[in-house]
C-alpha positions as MATLAB code, in Angstrom:
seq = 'XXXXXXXXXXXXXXXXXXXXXXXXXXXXXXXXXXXXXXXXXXXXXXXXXXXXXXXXXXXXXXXXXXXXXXXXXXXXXXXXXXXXXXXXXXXXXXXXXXXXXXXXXXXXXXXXXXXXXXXXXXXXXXXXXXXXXXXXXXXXXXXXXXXXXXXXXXXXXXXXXXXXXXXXXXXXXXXXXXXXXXXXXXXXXXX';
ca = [
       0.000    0.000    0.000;
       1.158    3.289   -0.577;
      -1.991    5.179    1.514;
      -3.327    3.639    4.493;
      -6.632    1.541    3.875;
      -7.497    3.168    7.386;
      -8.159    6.619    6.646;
     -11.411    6.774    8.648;
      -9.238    7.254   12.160;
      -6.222    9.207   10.590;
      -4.855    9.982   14.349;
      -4.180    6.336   14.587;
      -3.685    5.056   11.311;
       0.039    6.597   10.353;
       2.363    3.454   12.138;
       5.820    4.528   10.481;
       8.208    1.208   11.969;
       5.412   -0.404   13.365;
       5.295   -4.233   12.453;
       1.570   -3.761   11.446;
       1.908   -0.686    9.090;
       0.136   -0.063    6.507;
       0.608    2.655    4.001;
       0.885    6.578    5.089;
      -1.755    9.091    5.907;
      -2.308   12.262    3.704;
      -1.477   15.721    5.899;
      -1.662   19.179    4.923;
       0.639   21.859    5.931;
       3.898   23.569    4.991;
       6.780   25.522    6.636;
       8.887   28.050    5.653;
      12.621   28.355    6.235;
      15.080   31.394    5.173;
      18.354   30.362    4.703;
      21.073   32.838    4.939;
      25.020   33.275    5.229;
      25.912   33.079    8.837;
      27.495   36.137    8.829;
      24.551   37.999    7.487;
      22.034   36.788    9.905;
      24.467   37.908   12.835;
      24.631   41.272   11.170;
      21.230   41.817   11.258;
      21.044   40.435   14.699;
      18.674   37.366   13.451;
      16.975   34.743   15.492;
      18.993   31.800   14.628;
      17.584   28.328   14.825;
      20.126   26.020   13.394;
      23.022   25.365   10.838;
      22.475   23.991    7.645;
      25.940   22.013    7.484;
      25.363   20.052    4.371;
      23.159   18.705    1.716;
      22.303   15.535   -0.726;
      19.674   14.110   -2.955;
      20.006   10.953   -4.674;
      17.604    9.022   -7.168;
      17.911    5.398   -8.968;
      16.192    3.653  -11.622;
      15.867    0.374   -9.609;
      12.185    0.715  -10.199;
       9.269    3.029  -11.164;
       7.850    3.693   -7.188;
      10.026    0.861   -5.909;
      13.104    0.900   -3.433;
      15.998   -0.708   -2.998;
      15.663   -3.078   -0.225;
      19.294   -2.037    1.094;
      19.191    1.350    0.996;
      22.237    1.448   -0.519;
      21.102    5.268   -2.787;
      19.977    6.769    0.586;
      22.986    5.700    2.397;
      25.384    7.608   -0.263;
      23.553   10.663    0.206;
      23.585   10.275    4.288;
      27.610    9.265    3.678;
      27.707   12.762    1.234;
      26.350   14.719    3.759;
      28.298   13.786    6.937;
      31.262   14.488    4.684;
      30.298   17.644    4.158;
      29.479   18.221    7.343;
      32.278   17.142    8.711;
      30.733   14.808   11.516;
      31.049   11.608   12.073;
      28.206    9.246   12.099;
      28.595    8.875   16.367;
      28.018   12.596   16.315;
      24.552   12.722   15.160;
      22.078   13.372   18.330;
      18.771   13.032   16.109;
      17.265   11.614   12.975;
      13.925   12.796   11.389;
      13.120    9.759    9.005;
      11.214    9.866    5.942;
       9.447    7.292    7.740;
       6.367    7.454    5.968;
       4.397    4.094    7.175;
       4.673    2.133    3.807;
       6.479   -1.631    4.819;
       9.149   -0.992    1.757;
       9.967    2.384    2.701;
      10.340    1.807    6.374;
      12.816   -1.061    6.180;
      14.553    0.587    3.148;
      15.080    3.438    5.291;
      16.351    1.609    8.199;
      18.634   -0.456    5.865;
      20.116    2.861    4.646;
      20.529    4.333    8.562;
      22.378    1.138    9.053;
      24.659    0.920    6.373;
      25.685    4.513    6.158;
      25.668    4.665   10.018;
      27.324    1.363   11.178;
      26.718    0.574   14.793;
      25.740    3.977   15.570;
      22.492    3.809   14.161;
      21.708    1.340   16.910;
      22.602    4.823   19.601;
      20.519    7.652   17.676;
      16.794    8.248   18.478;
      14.883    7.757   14.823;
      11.709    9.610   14.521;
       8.833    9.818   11.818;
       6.616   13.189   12.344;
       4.284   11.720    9.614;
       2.841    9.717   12.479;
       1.518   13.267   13.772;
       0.521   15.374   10.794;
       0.435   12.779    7.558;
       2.516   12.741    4.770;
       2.267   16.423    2.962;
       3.879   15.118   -0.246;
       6.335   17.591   -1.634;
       5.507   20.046    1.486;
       6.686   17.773    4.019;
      10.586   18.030    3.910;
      10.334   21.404    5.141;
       8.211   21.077    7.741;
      10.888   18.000    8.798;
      13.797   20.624    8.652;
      11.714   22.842   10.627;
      11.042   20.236   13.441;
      14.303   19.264   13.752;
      15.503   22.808   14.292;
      12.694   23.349   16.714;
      14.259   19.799   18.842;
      18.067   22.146   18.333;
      16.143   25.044   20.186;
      14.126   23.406   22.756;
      16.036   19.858   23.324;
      12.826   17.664   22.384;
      13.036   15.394   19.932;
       9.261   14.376   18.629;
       8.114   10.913   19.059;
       7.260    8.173   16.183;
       2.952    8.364   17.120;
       1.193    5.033   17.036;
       4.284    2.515   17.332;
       3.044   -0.908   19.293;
       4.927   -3.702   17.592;
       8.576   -4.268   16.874;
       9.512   -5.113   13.031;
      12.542   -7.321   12.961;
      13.818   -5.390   10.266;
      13.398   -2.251   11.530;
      15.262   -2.792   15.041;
      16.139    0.754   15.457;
      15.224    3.963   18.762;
      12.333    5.182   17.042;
      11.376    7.000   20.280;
       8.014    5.433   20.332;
       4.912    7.431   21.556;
       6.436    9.870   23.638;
       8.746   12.896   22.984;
      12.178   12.593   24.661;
      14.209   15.392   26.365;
      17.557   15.349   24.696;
      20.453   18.122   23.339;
      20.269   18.115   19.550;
      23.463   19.710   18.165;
      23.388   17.421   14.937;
      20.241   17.025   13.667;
      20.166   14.690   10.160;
      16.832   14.854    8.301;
      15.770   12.235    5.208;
      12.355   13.621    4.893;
];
């Protein structure tokens, strides 16, 4: 499934990691981020929220809507931007996964985490906000960026809703059901 046959109690029906998932839940919303030179926004005595210390996108012709069941094009681009970053994986305190709900993308996902992230990815908390507000299509990478700045600012990082049963392939801290108080210096977002 891509969307969730159980649309008629949305609050509940988004399980990203959950062993019984099944499919995503349409959202609405946006968010708005300016980006800046650092400089600049210290000039001008801006509120600033976070760092923007790298970026990657990555695509593959495996398949039409299909993934990769190892992750392997998602791990490049997590491996691309820790190098430019200049962290190592160990340093990441946060991940906001794509985590959308669907069984392929939720264990491709973790695959990629793993193999980009060795044994760390066993230590840093993993959480899908699509749980909360649905999957807002090409909106929702923004609003990811913006929660993970908001968990830099507040030390919060926002639980995966609705998560009940373990998957065995998706074995990861997907901070299940409850927010967690935590310092986010590195944030890494996949939305």
């Amino acid at each position: 499934h891509a969307t969730t046959p159980s649309n008629d109690d949305p609050e509940h029906a988004s399980r990203p990691f959950d062993r019984d998932r099944d499919g995503f839940v349409l959202g609405e919303g946006a968010a708005v981020l300016v980006l800046e030179e650092l400089e600049h926004a210290r000039r001008r005595k801006a509120e600033i929220y976070c760092e923007l210390a790298g970026y990657a996108s990555r695509g593959n012709a495996y398949h039409m809507t299909g993934l990769r069941p190892d992750g392997a094009e998602m791990a490049a681009a997590i491996s691309d931007v820790l190098r430019q970053a200049r962290i190592a994986p160990d340093e990441i305190d946060y991940i906001s996964a794509h985590g959308s709900g669907t069984v392929q993308n939720d264990r491709h996902e973790t695959a990629a985490f793993k193999r980009s992230l060795g044994s760390a990815a066993y230590d840093i908390p993993v959480s899908s906000i699509k749980s909360m507000v649905g999957h807002s299509l090409g909106a929702i990478g923004s609003i990811e960026m913006a929660a993970c700045a908001l968990a830099m600012r507040h030390g919060v990082v926002p639980p995966t809703a609705n998560w009940q049963n373990r998957d065995a392939d998706c074995d990861l801290d997907y901070i299940p059901n409850t927010a967690r108080e935590r310092t986010v210096d590195s944030a890494l977002s996949v939305g």
